[in-house]
C-alpha positions in Angstrom: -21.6 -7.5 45.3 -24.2 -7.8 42.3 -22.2 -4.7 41.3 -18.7 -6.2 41.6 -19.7 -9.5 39.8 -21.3 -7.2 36.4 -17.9 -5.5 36.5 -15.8 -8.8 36.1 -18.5 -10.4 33.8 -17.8 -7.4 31.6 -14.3 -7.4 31.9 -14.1 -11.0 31.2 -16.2 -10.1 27.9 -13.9 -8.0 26.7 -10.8 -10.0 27.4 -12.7 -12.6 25.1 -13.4 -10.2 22.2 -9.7 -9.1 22.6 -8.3 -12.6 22.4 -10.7 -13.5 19.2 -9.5 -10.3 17.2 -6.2 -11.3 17.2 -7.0 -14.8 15.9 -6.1 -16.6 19.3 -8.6 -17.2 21.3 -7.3 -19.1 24.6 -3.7 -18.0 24.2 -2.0 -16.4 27.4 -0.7 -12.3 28.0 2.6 -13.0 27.4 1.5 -14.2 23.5 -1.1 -11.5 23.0 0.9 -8.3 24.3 4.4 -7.1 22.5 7.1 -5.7 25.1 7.2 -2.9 22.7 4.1 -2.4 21.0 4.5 -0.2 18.4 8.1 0.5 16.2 9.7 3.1 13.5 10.3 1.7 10.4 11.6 4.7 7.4 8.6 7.4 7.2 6.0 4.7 9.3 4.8 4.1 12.5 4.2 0.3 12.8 3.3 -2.7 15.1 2.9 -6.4 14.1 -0.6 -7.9 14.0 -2.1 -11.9 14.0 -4.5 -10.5 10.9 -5.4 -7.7 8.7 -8.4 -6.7 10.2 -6.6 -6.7 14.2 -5.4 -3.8 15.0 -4.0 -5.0 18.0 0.0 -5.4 18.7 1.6 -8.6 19.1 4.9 -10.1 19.6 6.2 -10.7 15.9 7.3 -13.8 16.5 3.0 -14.4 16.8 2.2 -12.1 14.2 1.5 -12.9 10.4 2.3 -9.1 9.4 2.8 -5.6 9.7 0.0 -2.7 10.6 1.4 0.5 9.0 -0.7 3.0 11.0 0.6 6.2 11.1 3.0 8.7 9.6 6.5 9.5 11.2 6.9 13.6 12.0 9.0 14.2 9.1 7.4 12.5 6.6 4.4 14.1 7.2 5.2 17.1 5.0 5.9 14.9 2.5 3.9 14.5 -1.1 4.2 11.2 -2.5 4.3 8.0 0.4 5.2 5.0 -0.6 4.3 2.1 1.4 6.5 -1.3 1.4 5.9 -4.7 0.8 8.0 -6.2 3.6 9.0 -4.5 6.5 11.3 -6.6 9.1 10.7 -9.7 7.3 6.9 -9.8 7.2 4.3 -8.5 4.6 2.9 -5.0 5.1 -1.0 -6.2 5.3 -3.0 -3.4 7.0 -2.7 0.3 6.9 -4.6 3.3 9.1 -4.7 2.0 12.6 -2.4 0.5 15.5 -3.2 -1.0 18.9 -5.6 0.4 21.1 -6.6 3.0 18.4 -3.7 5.0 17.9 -4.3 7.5 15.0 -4.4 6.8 10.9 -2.5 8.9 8.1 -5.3 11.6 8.9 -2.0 13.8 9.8 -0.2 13.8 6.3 -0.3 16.0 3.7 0.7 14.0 1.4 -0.7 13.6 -2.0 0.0 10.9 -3.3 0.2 7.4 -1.5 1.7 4.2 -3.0 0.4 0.4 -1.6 1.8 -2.7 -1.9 0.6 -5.7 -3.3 0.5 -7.6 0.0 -2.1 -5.2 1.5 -5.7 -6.7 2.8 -6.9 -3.8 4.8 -7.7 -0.3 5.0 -9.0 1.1 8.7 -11.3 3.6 7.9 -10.9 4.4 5.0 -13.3 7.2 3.9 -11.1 9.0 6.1 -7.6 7.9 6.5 -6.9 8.4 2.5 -9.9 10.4 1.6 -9.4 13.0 -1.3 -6.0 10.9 -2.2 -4.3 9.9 -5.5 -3.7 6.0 -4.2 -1.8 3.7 -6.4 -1.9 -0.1 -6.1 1.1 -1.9 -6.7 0.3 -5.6 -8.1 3.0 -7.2 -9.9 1.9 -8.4 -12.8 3.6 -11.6 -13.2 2.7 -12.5 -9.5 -1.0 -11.0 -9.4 -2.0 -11.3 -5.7 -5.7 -12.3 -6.8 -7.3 -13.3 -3.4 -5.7 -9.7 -2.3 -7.3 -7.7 -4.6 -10.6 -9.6 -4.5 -10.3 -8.6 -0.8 -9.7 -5.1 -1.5 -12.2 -4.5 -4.3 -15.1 -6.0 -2.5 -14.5 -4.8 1.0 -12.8 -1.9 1.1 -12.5 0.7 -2.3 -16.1 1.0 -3.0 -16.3 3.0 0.4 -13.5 5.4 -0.1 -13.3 8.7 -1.2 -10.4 8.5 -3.0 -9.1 8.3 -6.4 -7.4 4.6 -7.1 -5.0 3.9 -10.2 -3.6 0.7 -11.4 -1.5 -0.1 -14.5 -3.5 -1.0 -17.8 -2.6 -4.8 -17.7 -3.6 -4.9 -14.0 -7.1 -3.3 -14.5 -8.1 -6.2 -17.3 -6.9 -8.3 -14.9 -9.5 -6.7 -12.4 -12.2 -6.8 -14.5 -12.0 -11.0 -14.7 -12.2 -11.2 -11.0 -15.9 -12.4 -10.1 -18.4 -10.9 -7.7 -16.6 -7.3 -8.0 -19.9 -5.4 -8.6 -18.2 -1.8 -9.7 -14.9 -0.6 -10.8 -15.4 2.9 -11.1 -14.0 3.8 -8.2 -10.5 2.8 -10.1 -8.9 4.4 -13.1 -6.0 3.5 -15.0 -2.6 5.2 -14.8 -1.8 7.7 -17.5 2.2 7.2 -16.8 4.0 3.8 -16.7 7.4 3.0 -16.0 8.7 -0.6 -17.6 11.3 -2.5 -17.0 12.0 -5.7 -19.1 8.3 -5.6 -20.7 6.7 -5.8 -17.1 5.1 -2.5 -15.3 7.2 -1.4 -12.5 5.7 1.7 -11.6 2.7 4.1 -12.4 1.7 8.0 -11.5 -1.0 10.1 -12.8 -0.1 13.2 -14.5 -1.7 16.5 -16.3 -0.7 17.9 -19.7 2.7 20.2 -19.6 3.4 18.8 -15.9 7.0 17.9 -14.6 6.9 14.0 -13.8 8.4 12.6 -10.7 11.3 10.4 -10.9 10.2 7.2 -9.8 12.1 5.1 -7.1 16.0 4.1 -9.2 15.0 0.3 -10.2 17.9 -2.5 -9.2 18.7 -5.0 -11.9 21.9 -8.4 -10.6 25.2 -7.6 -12.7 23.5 -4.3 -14.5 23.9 -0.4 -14.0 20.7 1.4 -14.6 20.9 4.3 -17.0 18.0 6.0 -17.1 14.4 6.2 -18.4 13.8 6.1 -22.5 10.7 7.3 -24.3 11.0 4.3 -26.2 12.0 0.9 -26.2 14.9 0.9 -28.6 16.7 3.6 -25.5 16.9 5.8 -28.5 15.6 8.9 -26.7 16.4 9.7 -23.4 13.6 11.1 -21.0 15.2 14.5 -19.2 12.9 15.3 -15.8 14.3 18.4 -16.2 12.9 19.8 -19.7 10.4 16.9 -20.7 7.1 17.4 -19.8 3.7 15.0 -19.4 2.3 14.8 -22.9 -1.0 12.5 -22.9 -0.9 10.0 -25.8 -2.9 10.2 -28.7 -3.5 6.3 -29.1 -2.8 5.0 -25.8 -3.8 5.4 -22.2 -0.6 5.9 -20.6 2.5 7.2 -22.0 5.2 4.3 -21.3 8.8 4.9 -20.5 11.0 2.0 -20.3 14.3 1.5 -18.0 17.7 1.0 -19.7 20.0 -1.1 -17.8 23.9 -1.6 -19.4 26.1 -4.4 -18.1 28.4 -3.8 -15.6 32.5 -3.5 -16.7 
């Protein structure tokens, strides 16, 4: 009997931890447990999620965004990752785990891996991204700061990983308060820009092909390509140019030419 009673005291203990990291304590089964709990979205393996740091799966009508937590088959061969903002209508907020422990990115061999802006949390991270280039994807004209304040305190001093942002988004790191180092984060030697703000970044070596970044969408415009310049005087060829670092700036900038649609 004593037996039987320790059993349900420690079952009810753990039902009461469950509810907690999910942000609801008190709530019933039916809120806490999704009829499907995990879902294919592109390259990812996803479930929805109350908060960042639960890696539990909820309904989504419950949740307050996505887990990305593991890599599809195919796009595990893959190089470069690129991780969205929004999938199914909610923000992309944790990466490296699903419910009850399903695996992290551990399986890739990618790379390189892209994060969005939106992201609070990275499950074990000294391993899910160790030894990767990671590239974080703040918008400068709509700097997430409580994000990254999350991020920089929390999470990237612990990883063994190489993080780049864009040159404007790394002053902007260095006014947040209480981040004690920022040498775990470099600045991108290659920037892509579009309309004066950064749209995308990649780190490169001297005489090295560059990848072509995702094709950027402009209302009532047809893209036409990336320019060394911003007077779209000379065209960037992937094919022949090569990665040339700057002699008086960071990062070499290329800049998007858009022409108006007939």
């Amino acid at each position: 009997m004593k037996k039987l009673k320790k059993l349900l005291s420690i079952l009810l203990s753990c039902l009461l931890m469950l509810c907690m990291s999910v942000g609801c304590a008190g709530c019933s089964f039916k809120e806490l447990f999704a009829e499907e709990p995990t879902f294919t979205y592109g390259d990812f393996r996803c479930c929805y999620v109350r908060n960042a740091e639960s890696s539990f799966s909820v309904r989504k009508d419950v949740a307050t965004g996505v887990n990305v937590f593991d890599l599809v088959e195919d796009a595990q061969e893959k190089e470069t990752i690129v991780v969205p903002e929004n999938i199914n209508g909610l923000p992309v907020i944790a990466i490296g785990r699903g419910g009850f422990g399903w695996t992290n990115f551990l399986r890739g061999r990618y790379k390189k891996i892209y994060l969005p802006s939106t992201l609070l949390h990275i499950y074990d991270i000294s391993r899910s991204i160790s030894r990767r280039k990671v590239f974080l994807l703040d918008k400068y004209e709509v700097f997430n700061k409580d994000n990254r304040e999350v991020l920089l305190k929390k999470v990237l001093p612990y990883a063994n990983a190489s993080f780049f942002v864009s040159e404007s988004l790394y002053q902007e790191y260095r006014k947040l308060e209480g981040i004690d180092r920022l040498d775990c984060i470099q600045i991108a030697n290659l920037t892509y820009i579009i309309d004066g703000v950064e749209y995308w970044m990649d780190d490169c070596k001297d005489g090295q092909y560059v990848q072509i970044p995702p094709t950027p969408m402009k209302e009532d415009f047809i893209f036409d390509g990336w320019y060394k310049d911003e007077e779209f005087l000379v065209k960037w060829d992937f094919s022949v140019n090569r990665y040339e670092k700057p002699q008086d700036e960071v990062s070499l900038k290329l800049y998007a030419k858009f022409i108006t649609k007939d």
